[in-house]
N, C-alpha and C positions, 0 to 999 in steps of 0.2 A: 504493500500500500504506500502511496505515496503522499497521503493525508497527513500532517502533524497533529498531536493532540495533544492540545496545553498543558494537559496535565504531566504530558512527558517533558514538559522544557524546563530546563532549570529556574528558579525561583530570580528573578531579576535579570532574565535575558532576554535582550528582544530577536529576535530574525525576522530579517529584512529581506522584500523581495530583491536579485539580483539585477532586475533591469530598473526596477522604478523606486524604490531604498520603500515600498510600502510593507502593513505587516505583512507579515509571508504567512501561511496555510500551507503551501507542498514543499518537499522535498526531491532533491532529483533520488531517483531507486540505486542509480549505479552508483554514487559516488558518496551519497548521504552529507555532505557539506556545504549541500547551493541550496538555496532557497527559494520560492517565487508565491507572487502574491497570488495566481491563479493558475490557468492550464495556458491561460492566451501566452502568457510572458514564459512560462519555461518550454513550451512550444520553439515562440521566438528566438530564445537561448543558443536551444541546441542544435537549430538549425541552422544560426548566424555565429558560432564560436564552439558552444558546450560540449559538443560531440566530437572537438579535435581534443580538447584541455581536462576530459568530465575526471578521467584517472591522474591527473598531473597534479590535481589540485586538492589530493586527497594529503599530503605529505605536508604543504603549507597551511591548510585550515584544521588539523590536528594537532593535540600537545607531542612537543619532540620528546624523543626518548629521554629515561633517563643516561647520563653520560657520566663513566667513571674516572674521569679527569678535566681538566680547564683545557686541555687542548684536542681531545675528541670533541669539548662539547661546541668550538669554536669552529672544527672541521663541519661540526652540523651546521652551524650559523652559517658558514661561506656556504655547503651547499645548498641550503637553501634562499639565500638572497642570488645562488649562479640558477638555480628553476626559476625565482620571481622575474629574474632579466631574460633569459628563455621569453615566458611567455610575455614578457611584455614588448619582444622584439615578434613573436606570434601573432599576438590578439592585433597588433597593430600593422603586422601589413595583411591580413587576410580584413581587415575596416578600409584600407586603402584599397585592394582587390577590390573588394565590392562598390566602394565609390566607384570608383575607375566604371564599373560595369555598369553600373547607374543602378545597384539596389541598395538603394540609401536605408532603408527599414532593416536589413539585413549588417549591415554597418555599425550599428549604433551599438547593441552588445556586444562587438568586440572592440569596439573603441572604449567604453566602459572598463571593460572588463580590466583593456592597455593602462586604460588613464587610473584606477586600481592600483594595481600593480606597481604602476609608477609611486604612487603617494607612500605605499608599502615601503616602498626602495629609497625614495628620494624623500620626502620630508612632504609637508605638504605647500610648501611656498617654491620649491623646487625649480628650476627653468625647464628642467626636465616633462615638466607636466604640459606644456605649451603644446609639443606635436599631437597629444589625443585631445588637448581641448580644441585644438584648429580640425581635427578629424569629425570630432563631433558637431561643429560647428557649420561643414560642408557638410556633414550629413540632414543635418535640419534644414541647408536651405533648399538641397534635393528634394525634401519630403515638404516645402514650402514654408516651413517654420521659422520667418524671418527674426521673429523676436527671441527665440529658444536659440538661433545663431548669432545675436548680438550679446547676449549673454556669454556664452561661451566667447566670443571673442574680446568682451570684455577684462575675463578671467584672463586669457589670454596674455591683453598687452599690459595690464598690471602685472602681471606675474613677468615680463619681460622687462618693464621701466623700474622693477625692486632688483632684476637682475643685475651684477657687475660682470659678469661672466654669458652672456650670451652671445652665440656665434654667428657667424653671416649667414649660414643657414637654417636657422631659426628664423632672425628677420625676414630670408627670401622668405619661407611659410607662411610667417604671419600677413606680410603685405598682401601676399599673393588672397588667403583668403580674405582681405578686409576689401581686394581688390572684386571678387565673385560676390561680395557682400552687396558692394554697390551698384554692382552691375543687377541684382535681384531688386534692386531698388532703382534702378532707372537711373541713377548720380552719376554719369558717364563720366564727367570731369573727375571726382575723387575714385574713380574704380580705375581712370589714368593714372594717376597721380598713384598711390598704389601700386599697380603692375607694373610701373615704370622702376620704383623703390624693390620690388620683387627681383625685376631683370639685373639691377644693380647689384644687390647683394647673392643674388645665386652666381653673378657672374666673379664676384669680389671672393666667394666659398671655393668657386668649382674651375670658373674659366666663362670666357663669353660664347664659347661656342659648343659647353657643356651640355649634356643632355636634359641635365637639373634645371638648367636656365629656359628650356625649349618652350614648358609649360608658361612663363609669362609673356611671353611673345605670342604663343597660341589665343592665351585668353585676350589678349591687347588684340590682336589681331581680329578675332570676333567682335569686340565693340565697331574697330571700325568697319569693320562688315555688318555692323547692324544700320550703323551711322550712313551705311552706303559711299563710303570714302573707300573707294575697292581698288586704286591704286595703291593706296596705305596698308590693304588687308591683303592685297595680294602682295608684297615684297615682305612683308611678316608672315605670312603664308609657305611662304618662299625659301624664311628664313630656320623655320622650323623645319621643314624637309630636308633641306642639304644638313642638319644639323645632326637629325637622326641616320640620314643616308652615308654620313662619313663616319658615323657608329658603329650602327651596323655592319656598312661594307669591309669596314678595320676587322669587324669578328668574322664575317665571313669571310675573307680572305684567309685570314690566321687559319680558321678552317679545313678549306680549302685546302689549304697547302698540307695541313696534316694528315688528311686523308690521303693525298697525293703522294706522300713520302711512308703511310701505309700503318700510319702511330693510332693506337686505340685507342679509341675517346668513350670508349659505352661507361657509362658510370659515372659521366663526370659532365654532364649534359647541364649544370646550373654554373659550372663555373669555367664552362669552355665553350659554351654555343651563344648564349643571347651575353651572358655575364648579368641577366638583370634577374631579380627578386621578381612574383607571382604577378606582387602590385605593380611594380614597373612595366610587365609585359602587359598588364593591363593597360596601363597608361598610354604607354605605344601604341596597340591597340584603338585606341578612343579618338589619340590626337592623330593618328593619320588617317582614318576611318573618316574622319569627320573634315580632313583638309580632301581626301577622297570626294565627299560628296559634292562639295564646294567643286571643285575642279570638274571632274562629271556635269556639273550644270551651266559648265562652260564651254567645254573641253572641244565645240568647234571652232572655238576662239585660239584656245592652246592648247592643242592636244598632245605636245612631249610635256606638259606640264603635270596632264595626266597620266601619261604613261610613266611619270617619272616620280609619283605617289606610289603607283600599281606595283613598282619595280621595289620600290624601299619595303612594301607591305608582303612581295616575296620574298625578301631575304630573310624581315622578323618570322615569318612562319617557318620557313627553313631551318633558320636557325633553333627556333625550339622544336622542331621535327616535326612539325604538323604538316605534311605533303601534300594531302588534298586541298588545303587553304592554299600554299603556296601554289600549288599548279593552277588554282581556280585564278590566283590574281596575274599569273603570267600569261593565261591564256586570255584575259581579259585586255590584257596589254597589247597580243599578240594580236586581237583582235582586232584593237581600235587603231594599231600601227596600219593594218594592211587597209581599214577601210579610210583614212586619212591619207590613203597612199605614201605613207613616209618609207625613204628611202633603204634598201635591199639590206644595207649594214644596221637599220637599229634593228628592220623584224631578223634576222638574222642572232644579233643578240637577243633577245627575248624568247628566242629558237631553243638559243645555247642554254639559258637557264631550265626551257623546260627539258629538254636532253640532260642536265646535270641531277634532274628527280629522277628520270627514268632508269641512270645509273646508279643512285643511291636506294632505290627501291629493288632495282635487281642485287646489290651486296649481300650475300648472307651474314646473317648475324650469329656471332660467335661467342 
C-alpha cells in the first residue's frame, strides 16, 4: 500500500509532498522515502525524474550507519555528499533535456529535485542554486506561468548580486533567461539588452564562437524575426549554423578518421561522437530544427542556405548514431540540390555522405 497512516508517523514530523512541499498522504512503494501529496504529483515524479533516482535516494534520506571511527565515518560523509553531486548533475540535465524538447511539465520535478540537492550541498544562499532556479524558471514560462518565472528569477539575480564568486557562465544563464522573460512579455528592447549581456559573457566563459554562446544569438535572432528585421535575423541565423557546423564537422572529422585508421570507438559513443551531454543534443536538436524551418520557408530565395542546415543536422544524427535521421536529412538535401539545379559537385557531396551510412550500416559490429 502506498497510503500513509498518521498514526504511523513519528510524533512531530511532517512529510511533504515532493513536487508541491504540500502535506503528503503517499509514499513511493519502491523506495519508501519520497513523499506526495496525491497520485497526480507522484505520477508526475516518476515519470519526469523518480524512476531514474527512486533506489539512489534510499542511502541519502536514511540514518547513516553507525561508524566505528572518525575516519570511516567521514569516508561516509564524502560519499555521500559525491551521490548528492551525482544526482544533482542528473536531475538537472534530464530538466534541461526536457526543456530542450519542449515538455516543460515534465521539467519541473527534476529541476526541483536538482535545485534540492543543491541547497543539500551548497548552503542555501549558495550561487550554486542559480542554474535550477533559471531551469525552473524557463520551465514556467513554457507552461505560461509568467509570474511563477519572475519569481524564480528573482531568487535568481539576488542570489547572484550576494555572490563575490560568480562566473561568466552563470551570468550568460541568467541574462539569457531574463532575456526569454521579456520576450514572453513582449519588452523586445530589455529581452535585447539581455541577450546581448548573454552573448557577452558566454563568449567572455567559453569563446565567441563557442557552442555555449550559439543559444543567445539564436534567441536574438528570433526577436528580430518576429520584429520582421530578416536581414538582422538572417546573418544571426547564419551565425548560429556555421557555429554548430564547425562543431560538429571538428567531431566528425576526428571521426572519420578513426574509423579510417580502423580504432574502436563502440563504448565510448558520449565522449567521442557528438562530445555533448543528452540536454545538449537536445538543444542542437531545437536550435537547428527551428533555423531548419525558417530556411525551408524561404529556401527558393536560398536554397544552399538550406541545404547547409540539412547538412549540419546530418552530421548531429551521425554523430550520435541515429542513421535513419541522418539519411532522412541528406536525402532531403539531396533532394532540394537536384531540384534547385545546383551544381554536379554539391549533389555529389550530399551523395558522399549518404554512401558514408551505407558503409557504416554494412560494418559489422564486434
Amino acid at each position: 500500500m502506498n497510503v500513509i497512516y498518521p498514526l504511523a508517523v513519528p510524533k512531530g514530523r511532517r512529510l511533504c509532498c515532493e513536487v508541491c512541499d504540500a502535506p503528503a498522504e503517499r509514499v513511493c512503494g519502491a523506495c519508501t522515502v519520497t513523499y506526495y501529496c496525491g497520485v497526480v504529483h507522484q505520477r508526475a515524479d516518476w515519470g519526469s525524474i523518480h524512476e531514474k533516482i527512486c533506489q539512489l535516494l534510499i542511502p541519502l534520506r536514511t540514518s547513516m550507519p553507525f561508524y566505528n571511527s572518525e575516519e570511516e565515518r567521514q569516508h561516509g560523509l564524502q560519499q555521500l555528499q559525491q551521490r548528492q553531486k551525482h544526482l544533482i548533475e542528473l536531475c538537472y540535465t534530464v530538466a534541461q533535456k526536457y526543456i530542450f524538447e519542449g515538455k516543460h511539465e515534465d521539467a519541473v520535478p527534476a529541476a526541483l529535485h536538482s535545485l534540492r540537492f543543491r541547497m543539500n550541498v551548497h548552503g542555501l544562499s549558495s550561487v550554486e542554486l542559480v542554474p535550477a532556479y533559471l531551469l525552473l524558471a524557463e520551465a514556467s514560462l513554457g507552461l505560461g506561468r509568467v509570474v511563477q518565472a519572475e519569481e524564480y528569477l528573482s531568487q535568481a539575480q539576488w542570489t547572484v548580486l550576494k555572490s563575490t564568486e560568480c562566473s561568466y557562465a552563470i551570468h550568460s544563464l541568467l541574462h539569457r533567461n531574463l532575456g526569454l522573460l521579456y520576450m514572453a512579455k513582449e519588452n523586445y528592447e530589455e529581452a535585447r539588452y539581455h541577450l546581448a549581456n548573454d552573448i557577452y559573457f558566454a563568449s567572455c566563459a567559453f569563446g565567441t564562437e563557442h557552442i555555449r554562446a550559439s543559444g543567445g544569438y539564436f534567441h536574438l535572432a528570433n526577436i528580430f524575426n518576429g520584429l520582421k528585421k530578416l536581414d538582422l535575423a538572417d546573418t544571426l541565423y547564419t551565425k548560429v549554423s556555421e557555429i554548430w557546423n564547425k562543431y560538429l564537422n571538428d567531431h566528425y572529422q576526428v571521426l572519420s578518421q578513426a574509423r579510417i585508421q580502423q580504432i574502436d570507438l563502440l563504448g565510448k559513443r558520449f565522449e567521442t561522437d557528438t562530445g555533448l551531454d543528452e540536454a545538449q543534443e537536445a538543444e542542437a536538436i531545437q536550435i537547428l530544427t527551428s533555423i531548419l524551418n525558417i530556411r525551408e520557408s524561404t529556401s527558393n530565395k536560398a536554397p544552399q542556405k538550406t541545404i547547409f542546415v540539412l547538412k549540419i543536422l546530418f552530421m548531429l544524427y551521425f554523430l550520435m548514431m541515429n542513421s535513419s535521421k541522418a539519411e532522412e536529412y541528406a536525402l532531403r538535401a539531396l533532394h532540394l540540390a537536384k531540384k534547385q539545379k545546383l551544381s554536379v559537385q554539391e549533389q555529389n557531396t550530399i551523395q558522399d555522405l549518404l554512401n558514408l551510412i551505407s558503409v557504416e550500416e554494412a560494418q559489422p559490429i564486434t
